[in-house]
N, C-alpha and C positions, 0 to 999 in steps of 0.2 A: 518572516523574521522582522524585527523590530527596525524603526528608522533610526538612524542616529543625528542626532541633530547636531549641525557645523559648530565649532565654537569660534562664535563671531570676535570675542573680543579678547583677541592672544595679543595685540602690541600696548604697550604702557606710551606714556607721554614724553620718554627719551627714547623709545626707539621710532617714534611719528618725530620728533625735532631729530635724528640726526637721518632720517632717511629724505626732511624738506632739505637739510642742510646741502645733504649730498647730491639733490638734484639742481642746487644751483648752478654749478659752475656749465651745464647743460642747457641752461633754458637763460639765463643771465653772465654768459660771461664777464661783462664790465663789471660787474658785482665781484668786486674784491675786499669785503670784510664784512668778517662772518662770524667779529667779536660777538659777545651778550650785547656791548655797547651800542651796535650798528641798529638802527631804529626799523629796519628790514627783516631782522633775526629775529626782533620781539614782539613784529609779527607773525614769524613762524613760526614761534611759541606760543603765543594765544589759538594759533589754529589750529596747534598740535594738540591743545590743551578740548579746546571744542570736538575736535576728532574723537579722541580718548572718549570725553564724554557721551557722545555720542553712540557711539563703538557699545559701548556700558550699557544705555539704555536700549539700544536695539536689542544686544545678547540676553536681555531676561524679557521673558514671555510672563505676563502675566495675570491675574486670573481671568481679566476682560477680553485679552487674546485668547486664552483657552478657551472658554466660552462662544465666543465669534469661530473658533474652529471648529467647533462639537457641529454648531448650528448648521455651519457646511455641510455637516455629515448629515447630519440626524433632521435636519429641516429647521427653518426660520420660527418654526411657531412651538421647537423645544424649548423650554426650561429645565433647567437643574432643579431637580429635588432631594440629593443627596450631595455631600461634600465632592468638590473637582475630581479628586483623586480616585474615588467609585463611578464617578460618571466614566473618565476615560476610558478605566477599565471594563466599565459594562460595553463604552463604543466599539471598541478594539475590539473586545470577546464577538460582540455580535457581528464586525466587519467581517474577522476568521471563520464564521461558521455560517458552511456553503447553504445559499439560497436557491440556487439556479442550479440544474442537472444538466451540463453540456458534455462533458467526457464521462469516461467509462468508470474512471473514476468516481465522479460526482455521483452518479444512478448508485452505485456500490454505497459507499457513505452514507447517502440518504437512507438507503436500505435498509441498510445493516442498525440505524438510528434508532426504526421503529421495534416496540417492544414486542419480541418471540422470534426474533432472525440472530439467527446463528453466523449464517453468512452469505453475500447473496458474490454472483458472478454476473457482470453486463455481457452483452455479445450485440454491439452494432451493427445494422442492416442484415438482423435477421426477425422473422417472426416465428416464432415460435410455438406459437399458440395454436398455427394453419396447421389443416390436417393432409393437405394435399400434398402429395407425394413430391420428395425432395424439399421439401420447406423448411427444412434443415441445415441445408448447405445452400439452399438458393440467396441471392444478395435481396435484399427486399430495401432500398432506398428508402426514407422518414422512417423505417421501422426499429424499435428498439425490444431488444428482450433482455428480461432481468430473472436471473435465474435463482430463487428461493431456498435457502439451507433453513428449513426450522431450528431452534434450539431443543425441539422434541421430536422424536419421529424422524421418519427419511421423507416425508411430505409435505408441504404446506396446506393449511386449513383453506379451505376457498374465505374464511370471514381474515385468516390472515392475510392473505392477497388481495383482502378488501380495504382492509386499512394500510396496506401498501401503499396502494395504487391512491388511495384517499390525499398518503401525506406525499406521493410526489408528482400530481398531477399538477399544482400551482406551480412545480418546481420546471415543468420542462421547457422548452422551446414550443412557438405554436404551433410548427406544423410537424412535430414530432409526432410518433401515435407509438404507446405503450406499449409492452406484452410482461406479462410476469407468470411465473411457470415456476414448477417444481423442479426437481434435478433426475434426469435420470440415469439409468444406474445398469453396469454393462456385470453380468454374473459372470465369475472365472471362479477356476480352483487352481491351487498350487501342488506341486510336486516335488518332493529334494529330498534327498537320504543324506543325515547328517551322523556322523563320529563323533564322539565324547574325548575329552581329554582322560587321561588314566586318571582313574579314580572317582570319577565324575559319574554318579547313578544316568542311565539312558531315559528311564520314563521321565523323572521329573525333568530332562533336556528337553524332551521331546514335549511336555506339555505346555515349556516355557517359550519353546519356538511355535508355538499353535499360539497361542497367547497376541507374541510378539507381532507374529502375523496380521492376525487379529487387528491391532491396536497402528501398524503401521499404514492398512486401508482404511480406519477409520476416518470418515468425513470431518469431524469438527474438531480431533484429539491427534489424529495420525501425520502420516507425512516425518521428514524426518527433525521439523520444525516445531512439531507438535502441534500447530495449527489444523490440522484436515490435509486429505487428499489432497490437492489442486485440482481446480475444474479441469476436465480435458490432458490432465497430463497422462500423460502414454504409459502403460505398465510396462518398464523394464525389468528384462530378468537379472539383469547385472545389479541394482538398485537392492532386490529381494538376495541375491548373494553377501550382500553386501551388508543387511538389515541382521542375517542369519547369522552371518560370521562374525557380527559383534556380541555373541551374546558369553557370557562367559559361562567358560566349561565347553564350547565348541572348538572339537580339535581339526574339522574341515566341515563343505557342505558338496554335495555331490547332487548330478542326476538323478533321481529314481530310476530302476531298473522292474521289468515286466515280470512274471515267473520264467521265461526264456533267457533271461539276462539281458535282454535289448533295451537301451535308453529310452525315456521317456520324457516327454515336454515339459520341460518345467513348467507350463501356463495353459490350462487348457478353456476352451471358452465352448459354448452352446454352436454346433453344426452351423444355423442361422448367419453367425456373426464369424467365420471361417477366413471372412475377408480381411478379418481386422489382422488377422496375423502376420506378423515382417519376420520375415527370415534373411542369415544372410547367406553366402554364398554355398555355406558347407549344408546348407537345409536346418542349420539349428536355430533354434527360433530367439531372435532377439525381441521383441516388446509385443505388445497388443496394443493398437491403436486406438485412443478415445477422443469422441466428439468435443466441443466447445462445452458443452453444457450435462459432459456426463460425472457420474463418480462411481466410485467401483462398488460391487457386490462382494465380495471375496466368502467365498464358502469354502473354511480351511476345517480338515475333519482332521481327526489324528492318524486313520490312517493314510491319509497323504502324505505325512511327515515321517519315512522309512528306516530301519538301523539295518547298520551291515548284517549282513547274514550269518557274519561270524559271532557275533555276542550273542 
């Protein structure tokens, strides 16, 4: 945010003579007259009057200070070569825009800067890049990984992770050390049997909750911000209740049921990955768990998305 500069010259030359006046009786008591006439008074008139003065030229900066201020910034051996008012602006604009990559933040913005990133996610004191088992979750001290959203593709180009790395290697700390990675990406499928309100066609429901689906895991459009997934945020099933039951013409959303009639997970993910599942106490499964640096796959077919039995 912007400075605001004090304004130095808020007294006039009667409010400097009645505040000298008022500190005599303080610093001079035998001073008992405080006519115009008293040759005392008009000196504290002449010094009210120099004050004032004074006060005035301090409160205006002008163009020779600005100048000597630029120089502070920008170095002793700039000149202006456009008008003050473009220069400031060019200084300011360049002070706001981050040079050095210290926070998670900073890697992010840099990232996101260069052109074909969609969006990138940091993860401090991790590498990423290691193949060695657990290097995932291991803490890896000076290490940083930056994890790559193309604006095309679920991948990044190794030439895009080269001018990556190109534009923020000057940017980091020295004994930092790099990682830049692609994102990866956890495959689920969904389950739910949804009801129509009366009068409401089932298929075109059902194609627009496949859709919905669709568009609320998407990586760089989804989420319920419209921005993408979030790295690493956890697929709740409350979240997808939630996505379904806004859609209109949805008169409820339910479980999917088996051909037995028995309930079925709303989230189902690859054997592999069995650990990611949280349940809570009644066995119904609440979220599926993702890494730092993951985003979801979501493989929604239509018939995952079930109508009662009775229509």
């Amino acid at each position: 945010m912007p400075l605001n500069l004090p304004n130095l010259d808020d007294l006039q030359w009667q409010d400097l003579l009645e505040e000298g006046r008022s500190l005599i009786p303080a610093w001079a008591p035998e001073w008992t007259n405080h006519n115009p006439s008293d040759p005392g008074i008009t000196l504290v008139e002449l010094f009210a009057y120099f004050s004032e003065k004074l006060m005035y030229q301090l409160n205006r900066i002008g163009d020779n200070n600005a100048i000597e201020f630029l120089k502070l910034i920008n170095g002793q051996e700039w000149t202006p070569e456009k008008d003050l008012v473009t220069e400031k602006r060019a200084t300011l604009g360049a002070l706001r825009a981050p040079k050095r990559a210290v926070s998670a933040a900073d890697f992010e913005l840099l990232t996101c800067a260069v052109a074909g990133v969609a969006r990138a996610k940091c993860i401090p004191s991790r590498n990423l890049e290691s193949e060695e088992p657990g290097a995932r979750t291991a803490e890896a001290p000076g290490h940083v990984s930056v994890v790559v959203l193309p604006d095309k593709g679920s991948y990044p180009s190794l030439a895009l992770l080269g001018r990556i790395r190109q534009a923020l290697e000057p940017a980091r700390l020295l004994t930092t050390r790099l990682h830049f990675v692609g994102p990866r990406y956890l495959s689920l499928k969904c389950r739910f049997m949804i009801a129509s309100r009366r009068g409401t066609p089932m298929e075109p429901l059902r194609d627009a909750a496949v859709e919905r689906l669709k568009l609320f895991f998407d990586p760089r459009d989804g989420w319920f911000d419209g921005k993408g997934w979030p790295f690493g945020r956890n697929v709740s099933v409350s979240d997808l209740y939630r996505v379904l039951g806004e859609l209109p013409g949805i008169q409820s959303v339910m479980p999917a049921r088996d051909s037995g009639g028995a309930l079925l997970d709303e989230l189902v993910v690859d054997p592999s990955s069995a650990e990611r599942i949280k349940r809570n106490n009644r066995g119904e499964i609440e979220a599926i768990l993702l890494r730092a640096d993951e985003l979801v796959d979501a493989q929604i077919d239509h018939e995952d998305i079930s109508l009662p039995s009775h229509v």
